[in-house]
C-alpha positions as CSV (number, residue, x, y, z in Angstrom):
1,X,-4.8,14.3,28.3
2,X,-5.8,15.5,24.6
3,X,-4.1,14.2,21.3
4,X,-4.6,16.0,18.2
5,X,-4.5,13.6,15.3
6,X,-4.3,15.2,11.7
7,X,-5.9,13.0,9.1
8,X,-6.4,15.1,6.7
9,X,-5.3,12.9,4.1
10,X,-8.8,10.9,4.5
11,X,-10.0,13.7,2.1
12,X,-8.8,11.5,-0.9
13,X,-8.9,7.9,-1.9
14,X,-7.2,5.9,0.4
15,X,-3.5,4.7,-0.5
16,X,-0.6,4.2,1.6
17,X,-1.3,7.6,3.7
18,X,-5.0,7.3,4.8
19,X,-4.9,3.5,5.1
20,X,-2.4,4.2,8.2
21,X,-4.2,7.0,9.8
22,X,-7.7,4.9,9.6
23,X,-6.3,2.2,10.7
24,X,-4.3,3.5,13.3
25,X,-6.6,5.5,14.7
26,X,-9.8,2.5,15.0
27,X,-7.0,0.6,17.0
28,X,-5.6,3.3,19.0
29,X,-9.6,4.6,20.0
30,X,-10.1,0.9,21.8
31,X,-7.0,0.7,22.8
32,X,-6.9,4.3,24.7
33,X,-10.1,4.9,27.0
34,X,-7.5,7.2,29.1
35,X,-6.9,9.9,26.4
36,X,-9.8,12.3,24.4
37,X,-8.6,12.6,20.5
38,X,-9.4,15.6,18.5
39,X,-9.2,14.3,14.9
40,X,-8.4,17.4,13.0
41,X,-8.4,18.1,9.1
42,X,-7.7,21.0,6.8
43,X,-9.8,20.4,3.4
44,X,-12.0,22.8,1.3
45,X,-13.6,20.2,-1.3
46,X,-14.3,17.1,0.0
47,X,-15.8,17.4,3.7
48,X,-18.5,14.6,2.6
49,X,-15.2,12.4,3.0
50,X,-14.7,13.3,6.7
51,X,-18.6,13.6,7.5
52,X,-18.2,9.9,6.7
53,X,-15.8,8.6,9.2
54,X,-17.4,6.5,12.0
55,X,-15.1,4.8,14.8
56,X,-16.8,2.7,17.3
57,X,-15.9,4.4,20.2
58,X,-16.8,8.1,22.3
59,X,-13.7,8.9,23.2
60,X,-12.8,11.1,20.0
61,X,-14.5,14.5,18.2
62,X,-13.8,15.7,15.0
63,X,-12.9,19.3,13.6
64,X,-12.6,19.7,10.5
65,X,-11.4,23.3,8.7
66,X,-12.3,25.3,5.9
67,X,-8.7,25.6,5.0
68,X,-7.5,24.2,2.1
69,X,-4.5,21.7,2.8
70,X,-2.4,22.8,0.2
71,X,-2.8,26.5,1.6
72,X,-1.6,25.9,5.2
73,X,0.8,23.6,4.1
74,X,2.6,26.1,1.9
75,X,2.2,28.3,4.5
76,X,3.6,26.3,7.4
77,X,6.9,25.5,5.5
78,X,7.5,29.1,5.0
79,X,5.9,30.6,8.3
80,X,6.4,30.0,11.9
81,X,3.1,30.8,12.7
82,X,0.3,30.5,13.7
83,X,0.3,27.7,16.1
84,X,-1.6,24.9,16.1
85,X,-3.0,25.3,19.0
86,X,-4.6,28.1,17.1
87,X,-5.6,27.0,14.8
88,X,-7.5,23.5,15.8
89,X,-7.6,24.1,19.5
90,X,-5.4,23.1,22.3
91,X,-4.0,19.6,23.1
92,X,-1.5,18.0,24.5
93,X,0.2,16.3,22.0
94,X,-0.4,16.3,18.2
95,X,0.1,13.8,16.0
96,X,0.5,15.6,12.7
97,X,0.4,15.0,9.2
98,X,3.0,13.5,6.7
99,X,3.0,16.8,5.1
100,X,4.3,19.0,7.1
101,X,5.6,20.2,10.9
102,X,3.2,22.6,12.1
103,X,4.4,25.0,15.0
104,X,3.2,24.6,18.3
105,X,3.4,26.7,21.5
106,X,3.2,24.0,24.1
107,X,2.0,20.3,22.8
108,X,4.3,17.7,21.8
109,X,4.3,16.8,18.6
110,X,5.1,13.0,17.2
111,X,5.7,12.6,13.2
112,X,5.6,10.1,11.2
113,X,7.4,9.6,8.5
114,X,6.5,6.6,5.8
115,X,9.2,6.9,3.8
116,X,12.1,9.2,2.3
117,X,11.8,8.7,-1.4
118,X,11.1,12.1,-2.7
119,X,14.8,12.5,-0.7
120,X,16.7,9.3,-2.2
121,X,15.0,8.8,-5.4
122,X,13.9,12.5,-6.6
123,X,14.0,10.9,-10.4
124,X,10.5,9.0,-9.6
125,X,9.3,11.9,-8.7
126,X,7.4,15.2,-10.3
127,X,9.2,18.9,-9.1
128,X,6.6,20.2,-6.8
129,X,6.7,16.9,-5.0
130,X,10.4,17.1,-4.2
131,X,10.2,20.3,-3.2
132,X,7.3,19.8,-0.6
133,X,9.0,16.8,0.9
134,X,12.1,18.2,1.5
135,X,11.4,21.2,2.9
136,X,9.5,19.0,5.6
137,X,12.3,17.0,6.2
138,X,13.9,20.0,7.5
139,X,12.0,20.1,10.4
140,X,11.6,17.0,11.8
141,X,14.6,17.7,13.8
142,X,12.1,19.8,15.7
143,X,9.7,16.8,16.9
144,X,9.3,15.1,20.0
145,X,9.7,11.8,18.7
146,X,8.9,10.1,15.4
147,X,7.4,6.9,14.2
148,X,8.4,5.1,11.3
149,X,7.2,1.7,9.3
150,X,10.6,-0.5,9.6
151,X,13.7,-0.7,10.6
152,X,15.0,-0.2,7.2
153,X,13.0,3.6,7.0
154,X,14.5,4.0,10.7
155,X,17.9,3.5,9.4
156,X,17.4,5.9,6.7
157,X,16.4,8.8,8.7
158,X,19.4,8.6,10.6
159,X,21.7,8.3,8.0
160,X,20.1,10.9,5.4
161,X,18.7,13.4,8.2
162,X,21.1,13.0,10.5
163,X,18.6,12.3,13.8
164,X,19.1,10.8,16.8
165,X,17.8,7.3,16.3
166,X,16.7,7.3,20.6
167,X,14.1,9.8,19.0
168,X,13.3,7.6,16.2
169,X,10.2,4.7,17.1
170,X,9.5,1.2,14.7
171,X,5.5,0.7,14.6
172,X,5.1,-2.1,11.6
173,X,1.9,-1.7,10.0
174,X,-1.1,-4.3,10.1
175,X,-3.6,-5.9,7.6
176,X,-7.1,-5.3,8.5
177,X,-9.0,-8.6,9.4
178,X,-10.6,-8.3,6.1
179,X,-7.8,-9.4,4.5
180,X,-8.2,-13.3,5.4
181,X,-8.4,-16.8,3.3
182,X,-12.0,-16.9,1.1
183,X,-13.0,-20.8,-0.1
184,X,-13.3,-20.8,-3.9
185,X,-17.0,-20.6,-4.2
186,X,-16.9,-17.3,-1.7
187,X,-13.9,-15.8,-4.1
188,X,-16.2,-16.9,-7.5
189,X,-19.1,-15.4,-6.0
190,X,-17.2,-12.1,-5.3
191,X,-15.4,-12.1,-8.5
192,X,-18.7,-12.1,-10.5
193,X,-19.0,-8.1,-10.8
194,X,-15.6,-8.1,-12.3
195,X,-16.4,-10.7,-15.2
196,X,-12.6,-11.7,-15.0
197,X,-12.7,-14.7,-17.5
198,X,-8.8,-15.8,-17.0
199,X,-6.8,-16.0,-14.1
200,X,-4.9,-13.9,-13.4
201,X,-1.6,-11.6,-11.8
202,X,-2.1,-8.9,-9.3
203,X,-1.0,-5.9,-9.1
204,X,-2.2,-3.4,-6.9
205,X,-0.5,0.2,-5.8
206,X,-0.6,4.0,-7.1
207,X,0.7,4.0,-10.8
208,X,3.7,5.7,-10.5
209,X,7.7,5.2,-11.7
210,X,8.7,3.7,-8.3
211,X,6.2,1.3,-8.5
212,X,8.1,-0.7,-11.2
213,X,4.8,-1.3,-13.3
214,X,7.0,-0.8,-17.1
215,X,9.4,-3.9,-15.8
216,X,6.1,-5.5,-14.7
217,X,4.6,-5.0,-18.2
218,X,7.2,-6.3,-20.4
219,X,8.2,-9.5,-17.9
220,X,4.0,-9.9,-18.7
221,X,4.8,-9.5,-22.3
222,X,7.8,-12.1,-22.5
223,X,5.4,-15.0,-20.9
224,X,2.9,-14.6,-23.0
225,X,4.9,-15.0,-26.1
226,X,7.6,-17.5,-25.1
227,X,5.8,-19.4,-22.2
228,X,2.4,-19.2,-23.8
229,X,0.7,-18.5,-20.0
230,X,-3.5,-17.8,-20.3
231,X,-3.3,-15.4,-17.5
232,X,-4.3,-11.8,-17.5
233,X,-2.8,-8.9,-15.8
234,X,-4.7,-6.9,-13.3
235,X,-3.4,-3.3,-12.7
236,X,-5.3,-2.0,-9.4
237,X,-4.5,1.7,-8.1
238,X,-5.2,4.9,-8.9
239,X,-2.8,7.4,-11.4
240,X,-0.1,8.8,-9.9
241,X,2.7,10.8,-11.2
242,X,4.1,10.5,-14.3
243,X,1.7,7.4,-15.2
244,X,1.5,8.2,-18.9
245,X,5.0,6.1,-18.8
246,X,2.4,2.6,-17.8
247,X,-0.1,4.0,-19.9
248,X,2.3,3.8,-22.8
249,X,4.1,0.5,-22.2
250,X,0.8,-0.6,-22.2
251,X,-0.1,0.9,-25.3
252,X,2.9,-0.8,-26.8
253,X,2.4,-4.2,-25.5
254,X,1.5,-7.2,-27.8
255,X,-0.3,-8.6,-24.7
256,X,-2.5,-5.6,-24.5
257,X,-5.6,-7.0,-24.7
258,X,-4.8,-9.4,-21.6
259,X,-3.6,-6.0,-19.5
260,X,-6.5,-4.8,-17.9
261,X,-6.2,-1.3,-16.0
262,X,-8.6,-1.4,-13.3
263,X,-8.4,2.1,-11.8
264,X,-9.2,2.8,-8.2
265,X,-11.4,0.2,-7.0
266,X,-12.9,-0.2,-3.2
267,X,-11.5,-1.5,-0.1
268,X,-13.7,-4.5,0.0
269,X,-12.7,-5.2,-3.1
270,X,-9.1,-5.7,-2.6
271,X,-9.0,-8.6,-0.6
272,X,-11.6,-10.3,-3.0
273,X,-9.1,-10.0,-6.2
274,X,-6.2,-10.8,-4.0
275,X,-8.0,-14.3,-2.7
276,X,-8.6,-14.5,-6.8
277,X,-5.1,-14.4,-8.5
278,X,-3.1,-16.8,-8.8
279,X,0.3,-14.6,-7.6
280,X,0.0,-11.2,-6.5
281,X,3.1,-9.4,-7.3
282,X,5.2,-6.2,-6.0
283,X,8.0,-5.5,-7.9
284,X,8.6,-1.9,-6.6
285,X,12.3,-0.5,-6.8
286,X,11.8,1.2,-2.5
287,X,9.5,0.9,0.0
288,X,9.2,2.4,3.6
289,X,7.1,-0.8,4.4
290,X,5.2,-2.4,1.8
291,X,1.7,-2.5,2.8
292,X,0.3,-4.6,0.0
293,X,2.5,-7.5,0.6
294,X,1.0,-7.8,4.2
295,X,-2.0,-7.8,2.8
296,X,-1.5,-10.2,0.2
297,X,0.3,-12.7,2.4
298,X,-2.9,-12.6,5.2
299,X,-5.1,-13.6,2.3
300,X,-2.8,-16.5,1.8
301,X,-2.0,-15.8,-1.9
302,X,1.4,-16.7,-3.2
303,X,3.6,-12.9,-3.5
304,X,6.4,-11.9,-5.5
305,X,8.0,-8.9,-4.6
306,X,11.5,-6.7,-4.5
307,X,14.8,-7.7,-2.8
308,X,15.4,-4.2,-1.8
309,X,14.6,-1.5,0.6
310,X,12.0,-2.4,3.7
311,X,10.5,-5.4,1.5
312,X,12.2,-8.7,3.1
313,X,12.1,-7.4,6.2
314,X,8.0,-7.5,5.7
315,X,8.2,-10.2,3.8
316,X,10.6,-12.2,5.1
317,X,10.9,-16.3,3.9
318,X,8.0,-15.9,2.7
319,X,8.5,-14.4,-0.3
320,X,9.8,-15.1,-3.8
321,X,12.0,-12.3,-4.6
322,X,12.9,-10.6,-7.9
323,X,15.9,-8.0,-8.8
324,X,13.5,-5.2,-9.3
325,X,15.3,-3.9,-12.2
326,X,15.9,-6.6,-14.2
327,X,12.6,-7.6,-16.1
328,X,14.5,-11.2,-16.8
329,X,14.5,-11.7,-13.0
330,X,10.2,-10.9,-13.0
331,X,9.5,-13.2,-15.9
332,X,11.6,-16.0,-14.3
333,X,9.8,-15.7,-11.1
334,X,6.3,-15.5,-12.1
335,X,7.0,-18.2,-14.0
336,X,8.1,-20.4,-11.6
337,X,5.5,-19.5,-9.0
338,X,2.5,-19.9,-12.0
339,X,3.7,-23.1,-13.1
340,X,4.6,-24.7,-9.5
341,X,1.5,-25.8,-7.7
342,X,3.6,-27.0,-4.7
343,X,5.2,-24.1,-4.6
344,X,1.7,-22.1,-4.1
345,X,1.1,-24.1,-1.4
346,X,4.3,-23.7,0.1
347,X,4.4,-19.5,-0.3
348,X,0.5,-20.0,1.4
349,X,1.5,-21.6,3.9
350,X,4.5,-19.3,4.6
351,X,2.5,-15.8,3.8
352,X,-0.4,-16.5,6.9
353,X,2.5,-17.7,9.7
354,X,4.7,-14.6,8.5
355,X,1.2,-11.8,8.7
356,X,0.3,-13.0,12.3
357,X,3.6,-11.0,13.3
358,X,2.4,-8.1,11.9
359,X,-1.3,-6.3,13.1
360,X,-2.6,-2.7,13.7
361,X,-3.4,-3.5,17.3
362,X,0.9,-3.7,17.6
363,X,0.8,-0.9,15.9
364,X,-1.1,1.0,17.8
365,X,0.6,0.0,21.1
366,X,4.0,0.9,20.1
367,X,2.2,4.3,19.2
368,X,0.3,4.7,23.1
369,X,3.6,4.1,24.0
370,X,5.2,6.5,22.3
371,X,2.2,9.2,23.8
372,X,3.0,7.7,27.0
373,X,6.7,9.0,27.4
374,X,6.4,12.2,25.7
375,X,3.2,13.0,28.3
């Protein structure tokens, strides 16, 4: 058999998005010696991206189109036509992107869906966003089956898009093995490049209203005036939408000069400053999973996150937890987590027993699976 597997979104830096479909698909490709996978892309720009991508295995090809992403999008939302299966070849099922449907003459198709915030929380989000994500929801009543990050995303798209949840399958996400416990000397000798002088909080994710970065800033704000804490605040993520809101919080901090805004930095890098701090914090008002708390949790560093959405269910004892939108609740917990060196070694602990439940090979069986009964 032949699975089409869209990841077009490995055009751009990798966030949520193209962490999954890479992921996914370096599991899946060891896992599945059965099926050939065409991994199929629509980008104009940035093809030096996709000339990039190496899996260790034989079993896949690429193709890659001209076609800008934007363009088909927009044009499959509105148009019927033409098929896939025209466009990128023939296959028996496809596994298509997080933008949109596309329609097919024969092959099954599988979605998945990360997350329906544009749909329950349009206020953290720009127009044109809304629009695009909506429209798709429309027709993911047309799939085969879909696949979703938890339970609480599951429940979601039954309640808010009315699907049958028999259709609906939970593949949790994983943290790559590069996420993992460094000694001190290994984490100082990474660090080095970064010239961090303090320790420090982490924060890493897209800068954008959902993310709960304002509430971040001014719980940072409130303990380094009234509990006097040396620590610095580490901001790791590409902008997103609407980010001049962070970018003006931090403008107005009086802690400004201990707020550093680390833009997009590399994948290796990530686990490096997350072995570093001292907490690595997620205060994010919703969540389809929560990806950085895995992550966090497998390098064994202490993590604060929400009490909402898909969060404790990734997280689950884990965790400290924080009312995302009270900034009282963020101060009080960082606190107590900064100034509690049993309970670091508690949360450590905790975080490594609660990742080993979690891992992309999972993942990707849940996903074969899913192949399996639709083939």
């Amino acid at each position: 058999m032949k699975i089409g597997f869209d990841i077009s979104a490995q055009s751009l830096p990798r966030s949520g998005v193209g962490q999954y479909q890479i992921n996914l698909l370096k599991a899946l490709l060891q896992l599945d010696s059965e099926n050939e996978y065409l991994l199929y892309g629509f980008n104009f720009r940035n093809r030096r991206r996709f000339e990039e991508i190496r899996f260790n295995a034989d079993n896949y090809t690429l193709n890659i189109s001209s076609i800008p992403q934007r363009l088909i999008t927009g044009w499959w939302l509105t148009f019927p036509f033409p098929s896939l299966e025209k466009v990128v070849g023939d296959c028996d099922l496809y596994h298509v992107s997080e933008l949109c449907v596309p329609p097919v003459k024969k092959g099954k198709r599988v979605a998945f869906v990360h997350d329906l915030t544009t749909l329950l929380y349009p206020q953290y989000h720009v127009q044109s966003n809304r629009f695009l994500h909506n429209r798709r929801f429309k027709h993911l009543d047309q799939v085969d089956a879909i696949l979703t990050n938890s339970e609480y995303t599951k429940k979601d798209i039954v309640e808010y898009l009315k699907i049958d949840p028999e259709k609906i399958h939970v593949s949790y996400l994983g943290a790559g093995s590069e996420f993992r416990p460094m000694s001190s000397e290994e984490t100082r000798q990474s660090l080095e490049p970064f010239k961090l002088t303090k320790p420090y909080i982490l924060f890493v994710g897209t800068l954008e209203p959902r993310k709960n970065v304002k509430n971040l800033i001014k719980a940072f704000n409130r303990l380094k005036l009234k509990r006097k804490i040396p620590h610095q605040l580490l901001l790791v993520g590409q902008d997103g939408w609407l980010c001049d809101e962070v970018y003006d919080e931090i403008d107005r901090s009086p802690a400004r000069g201990d707020i550093l805004r680390m833009g997009y930095v590399n994948d290796a890098d990530i686990p490096r400053l997350m072995n570093g701090a001292d907490c690595f914090i997620y205060p994010s008002f919703y969540e389809g999973f929560g990806l950085p708390v895995l992550e966090a949790m497998q390098c064994g560093t202490p993590v604060i996150t929400s009490n909402c959405s898909s969060l404790p269910e990734v997280g689950g004892d884990a965790c400290v937890y924080i009312e995302p939108g009270s900034v009282e609740s963020i101060t009080e917990a960082l606190y107590n987590v900064l100034s509690r060196d049993s309970l670091q070694k508690e949360m450590t602990i905790k975080g490594l027993e609660r990742a080993k439940q979690f891992s992309w090979e999972k993942c990707a069986e849940v996903t074969l699976g899913v192949y399996k009964s639709l083939l």
